[in-house]
C-alpha positions as CSV (number, residue, x, y, z in Angstrom):
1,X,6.5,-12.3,12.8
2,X,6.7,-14.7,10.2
3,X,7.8,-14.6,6.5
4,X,4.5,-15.8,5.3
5,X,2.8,-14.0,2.9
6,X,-0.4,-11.7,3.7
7,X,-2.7,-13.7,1.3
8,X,-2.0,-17.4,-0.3
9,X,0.4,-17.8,-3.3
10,X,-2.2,-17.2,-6.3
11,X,-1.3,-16.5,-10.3
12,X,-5.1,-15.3,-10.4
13,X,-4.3,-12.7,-7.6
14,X,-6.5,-12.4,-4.3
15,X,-10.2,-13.8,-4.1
16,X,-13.2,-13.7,-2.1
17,X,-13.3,-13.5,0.9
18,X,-10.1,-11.7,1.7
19,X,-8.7,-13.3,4.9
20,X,-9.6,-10.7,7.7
21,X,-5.8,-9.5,8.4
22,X,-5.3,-8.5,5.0
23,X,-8.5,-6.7,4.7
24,X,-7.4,-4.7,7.6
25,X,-4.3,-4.2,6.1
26,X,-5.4,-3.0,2.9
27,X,-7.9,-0.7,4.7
28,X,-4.9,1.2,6.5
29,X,-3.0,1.9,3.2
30,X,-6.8,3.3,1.5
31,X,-6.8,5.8,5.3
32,X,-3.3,6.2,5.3
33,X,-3.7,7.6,1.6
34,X,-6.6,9.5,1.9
35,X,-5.5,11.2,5.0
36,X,-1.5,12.0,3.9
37,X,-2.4,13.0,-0.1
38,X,-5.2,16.4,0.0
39,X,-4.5,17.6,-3.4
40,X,-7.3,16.1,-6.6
41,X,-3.8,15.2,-8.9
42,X,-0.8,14.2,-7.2
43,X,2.1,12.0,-8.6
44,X,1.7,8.4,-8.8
45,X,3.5,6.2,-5.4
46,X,5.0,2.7,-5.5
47,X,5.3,1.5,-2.1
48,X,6.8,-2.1,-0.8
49,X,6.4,-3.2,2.9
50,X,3.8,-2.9,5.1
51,X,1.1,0.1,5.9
52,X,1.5,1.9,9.0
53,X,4.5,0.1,9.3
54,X,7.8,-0.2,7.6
55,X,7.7,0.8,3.9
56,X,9.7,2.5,1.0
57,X,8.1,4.4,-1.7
58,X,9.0,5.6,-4.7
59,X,7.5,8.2,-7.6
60,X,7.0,6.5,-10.7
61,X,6.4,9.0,-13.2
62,X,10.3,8.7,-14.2
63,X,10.0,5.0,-14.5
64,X,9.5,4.3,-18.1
65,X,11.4,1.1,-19.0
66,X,10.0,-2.1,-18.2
67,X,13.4,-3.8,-17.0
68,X,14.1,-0.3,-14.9
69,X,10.6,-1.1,-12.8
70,X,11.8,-4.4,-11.9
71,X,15.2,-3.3,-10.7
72,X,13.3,-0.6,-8.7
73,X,10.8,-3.2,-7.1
74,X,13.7,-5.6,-6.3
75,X,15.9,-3.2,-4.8
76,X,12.5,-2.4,-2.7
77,X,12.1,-5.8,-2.0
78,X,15.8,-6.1,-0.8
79,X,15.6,-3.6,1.3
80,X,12.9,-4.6,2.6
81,X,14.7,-7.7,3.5
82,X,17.4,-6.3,5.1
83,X,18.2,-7.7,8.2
84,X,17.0,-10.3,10.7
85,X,14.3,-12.0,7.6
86,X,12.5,-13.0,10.8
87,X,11.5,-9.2,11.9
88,X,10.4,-8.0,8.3
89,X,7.5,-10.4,7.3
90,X,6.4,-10.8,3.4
91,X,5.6,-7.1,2.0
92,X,2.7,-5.9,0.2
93,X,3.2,-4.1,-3.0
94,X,0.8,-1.0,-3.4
95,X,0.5,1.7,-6.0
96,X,-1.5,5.1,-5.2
97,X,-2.6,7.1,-7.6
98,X,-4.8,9.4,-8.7
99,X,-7.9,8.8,-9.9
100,X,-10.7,5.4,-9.9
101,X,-10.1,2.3,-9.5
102,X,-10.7,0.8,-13.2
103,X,-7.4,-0.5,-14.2
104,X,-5.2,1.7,-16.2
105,X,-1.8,1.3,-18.1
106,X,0.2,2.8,-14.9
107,X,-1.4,-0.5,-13.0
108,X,-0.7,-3.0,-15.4
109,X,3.1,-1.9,-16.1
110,X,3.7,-1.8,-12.4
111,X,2.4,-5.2,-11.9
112,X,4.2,-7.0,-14.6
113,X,7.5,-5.2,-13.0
114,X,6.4,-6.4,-9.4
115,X,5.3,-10.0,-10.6
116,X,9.0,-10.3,-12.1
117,X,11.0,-9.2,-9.3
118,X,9.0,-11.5,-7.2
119,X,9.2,-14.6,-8.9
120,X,13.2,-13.8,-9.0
121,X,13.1,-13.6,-5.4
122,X,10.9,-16.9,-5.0
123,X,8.4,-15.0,-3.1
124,X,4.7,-15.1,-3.4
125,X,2.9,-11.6,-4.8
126,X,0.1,-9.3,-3.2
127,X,0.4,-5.9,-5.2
128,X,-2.8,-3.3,-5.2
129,X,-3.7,-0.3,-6.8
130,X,-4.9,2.6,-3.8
131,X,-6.6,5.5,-4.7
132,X,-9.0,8.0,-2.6
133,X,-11.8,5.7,-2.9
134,X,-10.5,2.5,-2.3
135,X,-8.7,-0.8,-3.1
136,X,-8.3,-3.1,-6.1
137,X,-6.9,-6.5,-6.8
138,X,-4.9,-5.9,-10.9
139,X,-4.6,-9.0,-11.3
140,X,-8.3,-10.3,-10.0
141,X,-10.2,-7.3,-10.2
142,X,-11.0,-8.0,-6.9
143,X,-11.7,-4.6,-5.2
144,X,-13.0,-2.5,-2.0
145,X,-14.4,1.0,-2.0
146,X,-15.4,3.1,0.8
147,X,-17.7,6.3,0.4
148,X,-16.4,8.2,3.3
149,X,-13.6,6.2,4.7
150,X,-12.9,7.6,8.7
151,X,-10.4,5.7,11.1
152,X,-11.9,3.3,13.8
């Protein structure tokens, strides 16, 4: 596997058309979300690596500082990274929550923290917010929903 990023390197975040791999991507972490969290409010997740695959996740709620975020999402990022680079490509940053998909505070803090520990690393950024109905792009806006999403 290479180190190459799941989307190209873009301030704006992800556009139209989303390249076929990372749509499939993003549709596991909307399943795997829908099918592991039952209850209507649950605590917000921050998770760094890959869905289905290898990922870390952490609860947020406690995470109130801005520089305390970015420590979190690079020590993610690092341990991500641990090991052969080669076997552990770029991760994707994702946030479930409760709730829609309309951007909210929670999104926007967790993306400025994500955005810095990225550009310290050098590395190019795909971060999305995942709740029961979907996908969404904070940055872009850029978004997917399903009605009644069921594995394939």
């Amino acid at each position: 596997m290479s180190q190459e990023p799941l989307a190209p390197r873009s301030e704006a975040g992800l556009q139209a058309p989303v390249p076929a791999v990372l749509g499939r991507v993003l549709r596991r972490a909307v399943l795997d979300h829908v099918s592991s969290e039952h209850r209507r409010t649950h605590p917000a997740l921050l998770h760094v690596g890959r869905p289905g695959g290898r990922e870390g996740v952490v609860a947020v709620r406690e995470v109130g500082d801005h520089s305390l975020r970015t420590d979190v999402v690079a020590a993610m990022l690092a341990r991500h990274h641990r090991g052969a680079p080669e076997q552990h490509p770029a991760p994707l940053v994702w946030l479930t929550r409760p709730g829609d998909l309309d951007l909210q505070d929670l999104d926007a803090a967790w993306l400025a923290a994500a955005w810095a520990a990225h550009a310290e690393r050098g590395a190019a950024l795909t971060m999305v917010v995942v709740t029961r109905q979907g996908w969404r792009d904070p940055r872009s806006g850029l978004s997917q929903r399903w009605v009644r999403l069921r594995p394939r």
